[in-house]
C-alpha positions as CSV (number, residue, x, y, z in Angstrom):
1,X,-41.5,20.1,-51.4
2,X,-44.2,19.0,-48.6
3,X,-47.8,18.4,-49.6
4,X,-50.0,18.7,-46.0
5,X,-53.3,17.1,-46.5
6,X,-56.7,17.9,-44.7
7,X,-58.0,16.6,-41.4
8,X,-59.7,13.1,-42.6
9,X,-58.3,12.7,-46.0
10,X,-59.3,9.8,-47.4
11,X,-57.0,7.3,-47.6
12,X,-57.4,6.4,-51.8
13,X,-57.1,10.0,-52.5
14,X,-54.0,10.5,-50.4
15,X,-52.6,6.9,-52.4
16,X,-54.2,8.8,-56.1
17,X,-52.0,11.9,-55.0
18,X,-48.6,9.5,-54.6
19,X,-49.1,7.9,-57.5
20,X,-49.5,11.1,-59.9
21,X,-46.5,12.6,-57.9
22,X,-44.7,9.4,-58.9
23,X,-45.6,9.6,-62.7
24,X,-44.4,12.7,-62.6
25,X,-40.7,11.7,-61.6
26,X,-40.4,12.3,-58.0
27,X,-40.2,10.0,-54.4
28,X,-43.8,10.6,-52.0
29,X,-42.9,9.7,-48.6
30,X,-45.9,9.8,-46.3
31,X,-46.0,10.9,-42.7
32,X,-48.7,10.1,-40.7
33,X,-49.3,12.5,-37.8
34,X,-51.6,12.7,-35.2
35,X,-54.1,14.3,-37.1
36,X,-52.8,15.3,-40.7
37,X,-50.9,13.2,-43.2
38,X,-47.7,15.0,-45.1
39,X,-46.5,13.8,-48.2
40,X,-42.9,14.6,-48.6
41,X,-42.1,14.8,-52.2
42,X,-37.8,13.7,-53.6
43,X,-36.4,14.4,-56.2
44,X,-36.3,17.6,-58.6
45,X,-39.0,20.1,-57.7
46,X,-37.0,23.1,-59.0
47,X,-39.5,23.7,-62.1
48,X,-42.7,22.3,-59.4
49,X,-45.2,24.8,-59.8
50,X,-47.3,24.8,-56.0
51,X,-50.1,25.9,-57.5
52,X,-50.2,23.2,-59.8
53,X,-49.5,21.1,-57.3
54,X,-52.6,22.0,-55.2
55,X,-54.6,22.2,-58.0
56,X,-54.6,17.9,-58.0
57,X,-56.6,17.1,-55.4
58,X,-59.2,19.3,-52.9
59,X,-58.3,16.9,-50.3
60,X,-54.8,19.2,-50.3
61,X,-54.6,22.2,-47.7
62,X,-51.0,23.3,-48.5
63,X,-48.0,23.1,-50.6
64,X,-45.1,23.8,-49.1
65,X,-41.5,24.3,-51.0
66,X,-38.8,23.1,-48.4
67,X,-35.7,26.0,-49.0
68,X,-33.2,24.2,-46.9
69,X,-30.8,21.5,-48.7
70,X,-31.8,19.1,-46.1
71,X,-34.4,18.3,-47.2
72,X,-35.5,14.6,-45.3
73,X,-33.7,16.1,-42.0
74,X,-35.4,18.8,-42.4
75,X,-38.3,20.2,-39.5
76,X,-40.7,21.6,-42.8
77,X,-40.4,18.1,-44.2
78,X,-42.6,16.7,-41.5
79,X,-44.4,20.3,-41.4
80,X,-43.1,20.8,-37.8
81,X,-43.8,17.3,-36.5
82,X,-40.7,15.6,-34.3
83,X,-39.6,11.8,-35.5
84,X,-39.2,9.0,-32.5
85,X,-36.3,6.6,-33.1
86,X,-38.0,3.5,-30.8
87,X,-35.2,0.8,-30.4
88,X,-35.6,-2.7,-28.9
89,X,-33.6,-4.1,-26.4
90,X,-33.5,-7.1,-24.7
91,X,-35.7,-5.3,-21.5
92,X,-38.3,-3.7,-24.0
93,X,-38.1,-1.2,-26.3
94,X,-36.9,2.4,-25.9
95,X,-38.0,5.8,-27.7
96,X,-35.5,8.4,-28.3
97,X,-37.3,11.5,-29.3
98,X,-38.7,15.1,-27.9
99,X,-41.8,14.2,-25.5
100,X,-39.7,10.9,-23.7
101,X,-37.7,10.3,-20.9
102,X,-34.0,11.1,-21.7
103,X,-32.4,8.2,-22.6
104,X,-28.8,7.3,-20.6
105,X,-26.1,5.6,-22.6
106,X,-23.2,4.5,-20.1
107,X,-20.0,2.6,-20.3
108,X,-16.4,2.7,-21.2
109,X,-14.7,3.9,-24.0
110,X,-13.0,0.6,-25.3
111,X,-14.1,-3.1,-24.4
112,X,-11.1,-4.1,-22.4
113,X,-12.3,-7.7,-21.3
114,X,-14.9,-9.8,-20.5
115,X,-14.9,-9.1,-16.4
116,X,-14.7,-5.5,-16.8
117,X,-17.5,-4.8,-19.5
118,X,-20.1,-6.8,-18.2
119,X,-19.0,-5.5,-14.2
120,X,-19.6,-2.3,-16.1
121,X,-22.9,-3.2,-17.7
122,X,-24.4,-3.8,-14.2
123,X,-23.0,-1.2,-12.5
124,X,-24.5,1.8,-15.1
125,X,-27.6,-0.5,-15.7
126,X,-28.2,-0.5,-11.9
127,X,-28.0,3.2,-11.8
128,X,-30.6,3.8,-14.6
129,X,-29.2,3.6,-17.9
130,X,-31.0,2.3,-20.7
131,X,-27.9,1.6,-22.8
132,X,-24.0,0.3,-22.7
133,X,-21.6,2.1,-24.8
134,X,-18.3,0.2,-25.8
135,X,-15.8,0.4,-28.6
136,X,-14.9,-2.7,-30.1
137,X,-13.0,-0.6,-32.9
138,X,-11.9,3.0,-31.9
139,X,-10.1,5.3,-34.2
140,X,-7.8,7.0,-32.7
141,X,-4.9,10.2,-34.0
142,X,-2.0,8.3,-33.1
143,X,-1.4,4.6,-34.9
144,X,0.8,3.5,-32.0
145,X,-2.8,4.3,-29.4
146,X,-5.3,1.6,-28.4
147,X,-7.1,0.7,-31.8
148,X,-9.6,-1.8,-29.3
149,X,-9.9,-5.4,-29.7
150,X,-12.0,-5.6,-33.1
151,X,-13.9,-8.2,-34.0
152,X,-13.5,-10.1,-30.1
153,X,-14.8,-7.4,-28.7
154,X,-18.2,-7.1,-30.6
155,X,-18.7,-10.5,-28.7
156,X,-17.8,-9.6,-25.2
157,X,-20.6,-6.9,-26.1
158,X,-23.4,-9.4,-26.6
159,X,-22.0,-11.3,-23.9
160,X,-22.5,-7.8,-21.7
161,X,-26.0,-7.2,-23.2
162,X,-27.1,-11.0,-22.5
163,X,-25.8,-10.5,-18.4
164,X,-27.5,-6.8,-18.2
165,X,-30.2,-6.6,-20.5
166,X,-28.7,-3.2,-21.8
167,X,-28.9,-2.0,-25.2
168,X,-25.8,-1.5,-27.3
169,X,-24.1,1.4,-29.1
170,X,-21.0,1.0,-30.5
171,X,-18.9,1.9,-33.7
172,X,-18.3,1.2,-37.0
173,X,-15.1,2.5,-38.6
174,X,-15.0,0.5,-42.0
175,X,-18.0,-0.6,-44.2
176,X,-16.5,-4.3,-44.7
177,X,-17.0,-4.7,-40.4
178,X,-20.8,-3.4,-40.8
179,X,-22.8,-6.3,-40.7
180,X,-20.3,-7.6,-38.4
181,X,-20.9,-4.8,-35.9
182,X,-24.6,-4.3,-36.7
183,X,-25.0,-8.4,-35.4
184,X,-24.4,-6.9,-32.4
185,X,-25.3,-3.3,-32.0
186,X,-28.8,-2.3,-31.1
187,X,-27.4,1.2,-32.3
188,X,-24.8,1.7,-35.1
189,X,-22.7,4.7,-34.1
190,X,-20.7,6.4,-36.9
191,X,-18.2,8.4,-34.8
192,X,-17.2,12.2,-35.4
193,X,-14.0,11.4,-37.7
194,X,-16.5,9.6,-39.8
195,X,-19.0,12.0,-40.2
196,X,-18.0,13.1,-44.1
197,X,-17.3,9.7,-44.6
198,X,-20.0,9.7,-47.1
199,X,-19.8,6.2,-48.5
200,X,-20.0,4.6,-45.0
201,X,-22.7,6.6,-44.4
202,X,-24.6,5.4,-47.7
203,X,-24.1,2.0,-46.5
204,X,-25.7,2.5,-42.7
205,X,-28.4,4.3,-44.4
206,X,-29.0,1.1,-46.3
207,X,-29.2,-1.1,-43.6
208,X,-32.0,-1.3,-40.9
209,X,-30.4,-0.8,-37.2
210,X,-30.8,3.2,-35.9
211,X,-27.9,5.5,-36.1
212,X,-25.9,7.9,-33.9
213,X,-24.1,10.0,-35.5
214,X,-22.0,12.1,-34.4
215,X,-21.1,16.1,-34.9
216,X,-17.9,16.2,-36.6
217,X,-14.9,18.2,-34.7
218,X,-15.1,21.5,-37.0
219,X,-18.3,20.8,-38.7
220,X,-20.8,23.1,-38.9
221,X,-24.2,22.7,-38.0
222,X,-25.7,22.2,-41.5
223,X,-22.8,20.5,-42.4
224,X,-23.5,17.7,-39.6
225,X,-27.0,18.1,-41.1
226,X,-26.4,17.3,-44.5
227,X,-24.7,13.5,-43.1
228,X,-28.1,12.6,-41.4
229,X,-29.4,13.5,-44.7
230,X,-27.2,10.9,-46.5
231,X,-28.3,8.0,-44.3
232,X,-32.0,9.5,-44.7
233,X,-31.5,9.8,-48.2
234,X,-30.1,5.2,-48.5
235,X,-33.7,4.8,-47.1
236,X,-33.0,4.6,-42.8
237,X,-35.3,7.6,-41.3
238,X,-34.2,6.1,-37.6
239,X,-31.3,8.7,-36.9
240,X,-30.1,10.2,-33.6
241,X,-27.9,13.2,-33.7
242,X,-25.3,13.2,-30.8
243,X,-23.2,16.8,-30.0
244,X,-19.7,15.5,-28.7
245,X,-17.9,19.1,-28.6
246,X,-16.2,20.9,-31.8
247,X,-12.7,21.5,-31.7
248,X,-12.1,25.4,-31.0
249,X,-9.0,27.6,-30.4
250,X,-8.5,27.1,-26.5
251,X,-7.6,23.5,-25.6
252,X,-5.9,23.9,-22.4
253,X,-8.7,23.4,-20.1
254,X,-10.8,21.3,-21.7
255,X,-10.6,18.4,-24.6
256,X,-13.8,20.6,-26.9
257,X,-15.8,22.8,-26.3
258,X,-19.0,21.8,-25.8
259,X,-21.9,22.9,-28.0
260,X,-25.0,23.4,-25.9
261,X,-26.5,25.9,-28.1
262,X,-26.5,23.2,-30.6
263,X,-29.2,21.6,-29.2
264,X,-32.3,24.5,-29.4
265,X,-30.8,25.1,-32.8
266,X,-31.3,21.7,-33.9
267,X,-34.5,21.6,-32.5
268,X,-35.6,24.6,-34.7
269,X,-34.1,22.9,-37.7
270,X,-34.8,19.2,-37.9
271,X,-37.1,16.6,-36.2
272,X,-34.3,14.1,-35.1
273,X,-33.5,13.0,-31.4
274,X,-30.6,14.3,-30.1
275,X,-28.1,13.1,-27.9
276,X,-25.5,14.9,-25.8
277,X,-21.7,13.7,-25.1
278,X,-20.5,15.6,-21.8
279,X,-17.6,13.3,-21.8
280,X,-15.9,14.2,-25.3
281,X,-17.5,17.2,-24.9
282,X,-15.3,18.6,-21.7
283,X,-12.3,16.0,-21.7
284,X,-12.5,15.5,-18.3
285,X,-14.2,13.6,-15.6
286,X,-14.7,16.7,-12.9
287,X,-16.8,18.6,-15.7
288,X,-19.0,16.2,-16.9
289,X,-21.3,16.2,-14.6
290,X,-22.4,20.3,-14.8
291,X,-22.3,19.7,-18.4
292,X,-24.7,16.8,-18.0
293,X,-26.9,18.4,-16.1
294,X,-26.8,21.7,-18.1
295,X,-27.4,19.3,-21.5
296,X,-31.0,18.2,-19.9
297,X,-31.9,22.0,-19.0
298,X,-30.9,22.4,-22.7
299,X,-33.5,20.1,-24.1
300,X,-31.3,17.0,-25.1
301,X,-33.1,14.0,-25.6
302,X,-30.5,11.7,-24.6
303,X,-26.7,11.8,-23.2
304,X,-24.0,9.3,-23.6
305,X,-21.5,9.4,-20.5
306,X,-18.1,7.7,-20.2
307,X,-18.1,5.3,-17.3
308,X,-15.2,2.8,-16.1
309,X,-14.3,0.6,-12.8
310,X,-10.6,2.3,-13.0
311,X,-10.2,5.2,-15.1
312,X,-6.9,5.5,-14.1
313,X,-5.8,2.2,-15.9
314,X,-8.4,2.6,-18.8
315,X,-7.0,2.0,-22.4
316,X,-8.3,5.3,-23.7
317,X,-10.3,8.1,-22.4
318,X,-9.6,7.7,-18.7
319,X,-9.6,10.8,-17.7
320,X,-13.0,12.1,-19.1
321,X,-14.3,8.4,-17.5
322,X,-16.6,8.5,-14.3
323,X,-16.1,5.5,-11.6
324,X,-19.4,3.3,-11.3
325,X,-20.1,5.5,-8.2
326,X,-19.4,8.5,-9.3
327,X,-22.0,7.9,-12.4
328,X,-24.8,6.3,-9.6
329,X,-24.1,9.9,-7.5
330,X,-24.1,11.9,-11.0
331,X,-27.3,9.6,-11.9
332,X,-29.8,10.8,-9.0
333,X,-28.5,14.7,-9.6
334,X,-29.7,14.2,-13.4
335,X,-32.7,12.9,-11.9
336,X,-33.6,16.5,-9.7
337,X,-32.8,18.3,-13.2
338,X,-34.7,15.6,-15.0
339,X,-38.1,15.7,-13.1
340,X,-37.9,19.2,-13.2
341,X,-38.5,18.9,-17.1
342,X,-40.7,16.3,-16.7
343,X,-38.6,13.8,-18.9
344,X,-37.2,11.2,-16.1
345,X,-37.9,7.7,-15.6
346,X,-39.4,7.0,-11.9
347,X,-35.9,4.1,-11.9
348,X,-33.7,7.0,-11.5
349,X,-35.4,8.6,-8.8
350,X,-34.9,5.5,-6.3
351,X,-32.1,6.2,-3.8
C-alpha cells in the first residue's frame, strides 16, 4: 500500500503519518519526488482499510493498494516515479537510471592476468565505457572449465581500476567471498545461476554496494522480479536489472535468445535501471553489435559487452568476446543510435 501526499505537505505531518503507520505494525518508506512525497507502507495491509487510511491526515491525496507481489520493485510503489542507482568511481560518479546517458560496462569475461586486464581497462575506457567487467570467480556447467583465479583476481581488479579509473562489476558466487569481492567491486553482480539463490541475495541486500542482477536462464519476468525484491526487501534500494538472454528451444544459432521485449515490459512494471547483455544474450561476437544497438532503440539504460585483446585464446567466453577495436568501431555506431535518443555522452561521439 502507497500513501501519495499533497503538493507542500508539511514535513511534521508527513513524519505524524509514519509514526501512526508504525504503531500500527507496518514499515513507512518515504520517497521524495520532485514535487510529491510517497509513503510506501511494509508489512501486512491485507485487513488495511484505504479509507481509513485517508481518513488520518488531510495532508493525504491518495491511498493506493499495490496488487502486484512485488511490492518495493514495484512501479506503484514509487506511484510511477523511476529510481537512479548513482555509483562512484574513481573518475566521478555515475547514474544508472531512465533520463541518463546509457552506461557501457566493458571487459572480459575472466581476469586472466595482470597485463591483459589492465591493457583491457584502457582500451574499453578509451572507447567510452564507464565501467570494467571481470570475473574473478565464474561459475561455470562443467567442473573441469575455467572456475577464474578467485581471490587473486579481485586484486588484479583494483589494480585495473587504479590504472583506468573505471568502475568495477564483478561476481559473487558464495556469501563467505562477499565482503571479499564487495572490497573491490563498485558493483556487486549476482549472476543468472544465482538468481533464486535467495540467501545470497538476502545477504547483498544487507550490505551497501549497488547490485546487478541478472535474469535467470528460464525465469520469468516476475520471477526475476521477485529477486530484486529480496535484496530490496534486506534494506539495499540500489538495484540494476541486467537481461542476459533466457534459454529457449533453438540453440543452434545462438547461445539465448535475447529478451528485448523485456526491457518496455520492465519499464511498465518496476522503477529499476536496466541493463542489457548482447554478449550472453546472442553467444557470439558477429551478433552483438545489432543486438547492441537494437537494446538502446529498446530503451535500456545500460549494456554490458564482452571485450578481450584475443578472443581466440580467452579462458571462457571467446567467442561472444569483441577485440579492443572491434568494441571502439561498435562504440561510435552506439553513439549514432545513442544521440538519436538523446541518452549519449559527447566522449563517445569523438572519432
Amino acid at each position: 500500500m502507497i500513501i501519495v501526499m499533497k503538493n507542500d505537505a508539511p514535513g511534521g505531518e508527513i513524519e505524524q503519518i509514519c509514526e501512526e503507520m508504525r504503531d500500527r505494525g507496518l514499515t513507512p518508506e518515504k520517497i521524495i519526488g520532485a514535487h510529491k512525497v510517497v509513503i510506501g507502507l511494509v508489512g501486512d495491509t491485507q485487513e488495511l482499510d484505504p479509507d481509513h487510511v485517508q481518513d488520518v491526515s488531510p495532508w493525504i491525496e491518495q491511498v493506493i493498494r499495490v496488487e502486484k507481489p512485488y511490492k518495493r520493485v514495484s512501479r506503484e510503489f514509487r506511484h510511477g516515479q523511476v529510481s537512479e542507482v548513482v555509483v562512484a568511481t574513481p573518475q566521478g560518479d555515475v547514474t544508472f537510471g531512465q533520463g541518463h546517458n546509457i552506461v557501457v560496462v566493458a571487459g572480459p569475461c575472466s581476469v586472466e592476468d595482470e597485463a591483459m586486464i589492465i591493457a583491457t581497462a584502457k582500451q574499453v575506457k578509451a572507447a567510452g565505457a564507464s565501467f570494467l567487467r571481470g570475473g574473478a570467480y565464474k561459475p561455470r556447467t562443467s567442473p573441469y572449465a575455467f572456475q577464474g583465479h578467485g581471490e587473486s583476481a579481485l586484486g588484479l581488479l583494483a589494480a585495473a581500476r587504479q590504472a583506468s579509473g573505471l568502475g568495477i562489476i564483478t561476481e559473487v558466487m558464495d556469501a563467505a567471498d562477499l565482503d571479499k569481492v564487495a572490497e573491490v567491486a563498485d558493483v556487486v553482480q549476482i549472476g543468472a545461476r544465482n538468481m533464486h539463490n535467495f540467501s545470497l541475495l538476502k545477504r547483498v541486500g544487507a550490505q551497501d554496494k549497488p547490485v546487478l542482477l541478472k535474469r535467470g536462464m528460464s525465469a520469468t519476468i516476475e520471477e526475476w522480479l521477485m529477486a530484486a525484491e529480496y535484496i530490496l526487501a534486506a534494506g539495499n534500494p540500489n538495484v540494476i536489472l541486467c537481461e542476459r538472454g533466457i534459454r529457449t528451444f533453438d540453440r543452434q544459432y545462438a547461445r539465448n535468445t535475447l529478451d528485448l521485449s523485456a526491457v518496455p515490459v520492465l519499464q511498465s512494471l518496476t522503477h529499476l535501471p536496466i541493463m542489457v547483455d548482447p554478449s550472453h544474450g546472442t553467444g557470439w561476437a558477429p551478433y552483438v553489435p545489432a543486438m547492441a544497438k537494437a537494446a538502446i532503440a529498446a530503451g535500456t539504460d545500460a549494456l554490458m559487452i564482452e571485450v578481450h585483446p584475443n578472443p581466440s585464446k580467452a579462458l571462457s567466453d571467446g567467442p561472444q568476446s569483441l577485440t579492443p577495436d572491434q568494441f571502439m568501431a561498435l562504440m561510435q555506431e552506439l553513439a549514432v543510435v545513442g544521440n538519436a535518443m538523446e541518452r549519449w555522452p559527447q566522449l563517445a561521439t569523438v572519432s
